[in-house]
N, C-alpha and C positions, 0 to 999 in steps of 0.2 A: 116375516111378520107372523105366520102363522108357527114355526117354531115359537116363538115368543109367547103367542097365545099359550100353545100347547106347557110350557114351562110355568106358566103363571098359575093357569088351572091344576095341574101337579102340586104347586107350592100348595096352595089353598085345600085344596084336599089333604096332601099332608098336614097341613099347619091343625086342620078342623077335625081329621080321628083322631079319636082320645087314645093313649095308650092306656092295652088293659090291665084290669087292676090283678096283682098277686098274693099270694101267700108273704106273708111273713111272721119272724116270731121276735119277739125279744123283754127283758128285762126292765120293769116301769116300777123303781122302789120296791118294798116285797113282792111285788106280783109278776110271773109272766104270764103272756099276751103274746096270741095269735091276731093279726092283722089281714084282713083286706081292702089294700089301698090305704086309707086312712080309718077306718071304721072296724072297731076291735071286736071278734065273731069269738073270740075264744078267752077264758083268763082262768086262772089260776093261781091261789095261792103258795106263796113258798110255806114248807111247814119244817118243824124239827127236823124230820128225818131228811130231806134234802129238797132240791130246786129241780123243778121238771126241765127237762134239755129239748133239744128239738134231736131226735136218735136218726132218723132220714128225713130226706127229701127228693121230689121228684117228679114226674109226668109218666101215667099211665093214659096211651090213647093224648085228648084233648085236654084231660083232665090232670090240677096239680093236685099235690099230697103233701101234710107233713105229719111223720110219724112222732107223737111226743110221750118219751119215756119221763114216769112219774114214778119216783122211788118212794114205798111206801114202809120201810123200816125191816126189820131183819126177820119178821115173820113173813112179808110178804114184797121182796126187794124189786119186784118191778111190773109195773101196770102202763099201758101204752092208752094213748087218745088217738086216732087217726083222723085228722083234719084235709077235708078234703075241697077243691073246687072244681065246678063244672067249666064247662068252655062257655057257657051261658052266665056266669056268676053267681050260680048257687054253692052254696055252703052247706056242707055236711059235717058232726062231729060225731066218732063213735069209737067207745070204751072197749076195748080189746084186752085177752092176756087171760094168764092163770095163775100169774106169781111170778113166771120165769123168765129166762130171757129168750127173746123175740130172732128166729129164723128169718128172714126175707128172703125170698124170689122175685122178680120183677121180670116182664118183657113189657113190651111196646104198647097191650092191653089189657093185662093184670098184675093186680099184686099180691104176692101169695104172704099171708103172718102163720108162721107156724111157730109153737109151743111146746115143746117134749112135756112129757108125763114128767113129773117129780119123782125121785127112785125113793127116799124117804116117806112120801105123803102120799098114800093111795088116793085119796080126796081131789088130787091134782093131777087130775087126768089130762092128757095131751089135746090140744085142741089146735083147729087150723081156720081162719077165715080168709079169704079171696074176697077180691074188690076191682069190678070192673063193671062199666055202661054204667056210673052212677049208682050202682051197688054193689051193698056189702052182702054176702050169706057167710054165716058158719058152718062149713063143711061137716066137725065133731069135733 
């Protein structure tokens, strides 16, 4: 009898937490769209020069990430979004990049974006930001 109890109470607890909401991305006619659960935190339009991708994805620590590469034409072929969620369910979105293409490091509690200098454009200097405990800093 009391097994039975103890299975019952199980089911009901199971059945009553919600699963939690995540990251997603995908394609809604021209536009894509960052999702949490059903409630769209991120959008963007497709333009000329191309359709922004989702470039990674992942967990740092508690928190998820979707890195989105957004090609912005042959002057300046790639700019990153970093869409982030807490283990709490907040929502972060932050512009990253300097034209190039994007280095990744990862462990278990940060993410490292690293940027070489442009060997052509002095202007484009190397830059690296890290992201971790809910935030981002720009190293340089």
């Amino acid at each position: 009898m009391l097994n039975a109890i103890a299975n019952l109470l199980h089911l009901v607890v199971a059945v009553s937490t919600p699963e939690p909401e995540h990251l997603s991305a995908r394609m809604v006619e021209n536009q894509f769209q960052v999702e949490l659960g059903k409630k769209v935190i991120f959008r963007k339009e497709s333009s000329m020069a191309g359709l922004p991708r989702v470039s990674r994805a992942g967990k740092v620590g508690d928190e998820e990430y979707l890195l989105i590469e957004d090609y912005h034409g042959d002057g300046c072929p790639s700019m990153y979004t970093l869409v982030t969620k807490t283990k709490g369910g907040r929502h972060q979105e932050h512009l990253v990049g300097n034209c190039n293409e994007v280095k990744v490091k990862e462990d278990d509690y940060r993410l490292e974006l690293s940027f070489p200098a442009h060997a052509e454009i002095p202007s484009r200097k190397a830059a690296e930001w890290v992201y971790g405990e809910e935030t981002l800093k720009k190293v340089f």
